[in-house]
C-alpha positions as CSV (number, residue, x, y, z in Angstrom):
1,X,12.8,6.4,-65.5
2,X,14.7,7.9,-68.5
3,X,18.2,9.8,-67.3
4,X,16.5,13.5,-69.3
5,X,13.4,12.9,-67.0
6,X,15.9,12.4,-63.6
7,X,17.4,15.3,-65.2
8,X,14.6,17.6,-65.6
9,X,13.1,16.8,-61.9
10,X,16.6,18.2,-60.6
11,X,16.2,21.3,-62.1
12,X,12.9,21.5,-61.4
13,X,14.1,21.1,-58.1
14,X,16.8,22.9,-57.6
15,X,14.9,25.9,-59.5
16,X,11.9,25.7,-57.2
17,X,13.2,24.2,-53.6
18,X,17.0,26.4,-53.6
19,X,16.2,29.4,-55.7
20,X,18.8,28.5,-58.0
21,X,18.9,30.6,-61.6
22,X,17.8,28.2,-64.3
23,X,21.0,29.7,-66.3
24,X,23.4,28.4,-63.8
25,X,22.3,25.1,-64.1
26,X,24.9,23.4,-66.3
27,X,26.4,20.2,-66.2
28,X,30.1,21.9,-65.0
29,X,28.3,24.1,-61.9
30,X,29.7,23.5,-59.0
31,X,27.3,22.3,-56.8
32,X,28.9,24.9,-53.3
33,X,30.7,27.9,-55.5
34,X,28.3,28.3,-58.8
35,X,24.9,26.7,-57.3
36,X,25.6,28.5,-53.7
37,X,24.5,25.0,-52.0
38,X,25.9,25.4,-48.1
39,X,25.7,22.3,-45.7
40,X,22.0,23.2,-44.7
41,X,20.7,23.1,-48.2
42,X,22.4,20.2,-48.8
43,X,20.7,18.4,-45.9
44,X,17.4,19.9,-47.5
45,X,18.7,18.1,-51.0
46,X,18.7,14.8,-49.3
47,X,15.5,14.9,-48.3
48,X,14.3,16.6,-51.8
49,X,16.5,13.5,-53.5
50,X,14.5,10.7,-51.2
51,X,11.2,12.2,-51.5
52,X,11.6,12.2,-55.4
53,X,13.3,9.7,-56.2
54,X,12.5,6.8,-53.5
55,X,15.5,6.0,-52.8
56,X,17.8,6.8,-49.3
57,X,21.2,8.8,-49.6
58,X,24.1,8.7,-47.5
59,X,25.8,11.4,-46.6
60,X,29.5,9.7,-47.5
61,X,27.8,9.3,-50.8
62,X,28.1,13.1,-51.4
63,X,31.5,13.5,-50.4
64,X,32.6,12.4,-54.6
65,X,30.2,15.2,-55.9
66,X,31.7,18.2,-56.7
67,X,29.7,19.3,-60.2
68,X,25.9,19.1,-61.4
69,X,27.2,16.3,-63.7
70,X,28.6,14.4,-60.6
71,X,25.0,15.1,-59.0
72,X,23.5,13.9,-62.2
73,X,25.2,10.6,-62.5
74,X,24.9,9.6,-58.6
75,X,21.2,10.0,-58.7
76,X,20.7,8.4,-62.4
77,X,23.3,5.3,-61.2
78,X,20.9,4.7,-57.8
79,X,17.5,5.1,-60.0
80,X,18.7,2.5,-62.4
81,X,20.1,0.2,-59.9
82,X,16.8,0.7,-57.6
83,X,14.8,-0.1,-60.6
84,X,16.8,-2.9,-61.7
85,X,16.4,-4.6,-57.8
């Protein structure tokens, strides 16, 4: 999977599953302040994450994401790895 398509299902996502405003989705959002992700929603992103992406997350994983680009490069780095396996 190409890291634009990864990409594009996150905002897809993020857009569709957590209401978020497609103009605050920008690599330097912060995922809590800009995004308005609280603990709930992020238990909601893991599942989102596994469901499209086929891979499981855990949740100490999460606890070096702060931005969208963080996000970006955790989920791109486990696709590749997963696909490389």
């Amino acid at each position: 999977m190409e890291n634009k398509e990864i990409i594009d299902r996150i905002h897809s996502f993020l857009i569709e599953e957590f209401e978020v405003e497609p103009e605050k989705i920008l690599p330097e959002a912060n995922l809590k302040e800009t995004l308005g992700l609280d603990s709930l929603d992020y238990i909601d992103l893991v599942v989102v994450i596994e469901s499209n992406f086929a891979f499981k997350v855990k949740p100490e994983d999460f606890t070096h994401i702060a931005t969208l680009q963080d996000f970006y490069d955790y989920v791109i780095s486990k696709v590749n790895s997963k696909e490389l396996a």
